[in-house]
C-alpha angles and dihedrals in degrees: 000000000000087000085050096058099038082057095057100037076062109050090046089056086054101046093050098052098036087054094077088055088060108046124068124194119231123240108254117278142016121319108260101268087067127093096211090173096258095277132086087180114135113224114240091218131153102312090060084051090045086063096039091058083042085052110048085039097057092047088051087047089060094039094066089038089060093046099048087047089049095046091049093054095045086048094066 
């Protein structure tokens, strides 16, 4: 049983570092035969807002935990 797992443990630490070695990474854009519109840009739209408003309200959210938790320290 103790072979069986060594073998494994193996064969995951070198799949994991022989993946990068497989895998290549494309220049930026289109190939020249494509009218991309001049522009790669990604648009910032509703779903970048979405985790802006999560954001500020879960900082809120632990504001007022923080200064229950301190008021009521600072009660007794």
């Amino acid at each position: 049983m103790k072979n069986i797992s060594k073998i494994a443990a193996f064969l995951t630490v070198a799949i994991i570092l022989c993946t990068p070695l497989l895998s290549h990474a494309a220049g930026p854009g289109f190939g020249g035969d494509v009218n991309d519109g001049g522009s790669c840009a990604a648009p910032l739209d509703g779903g970048m807002s979405l985790l802006i408003v999560a954001g500020i309200g879960y900082g809120a959210k632990k504001l007022a935990r923080k200064k229950k938790a301190h008021s009521e320290n600072t009660a007794d």
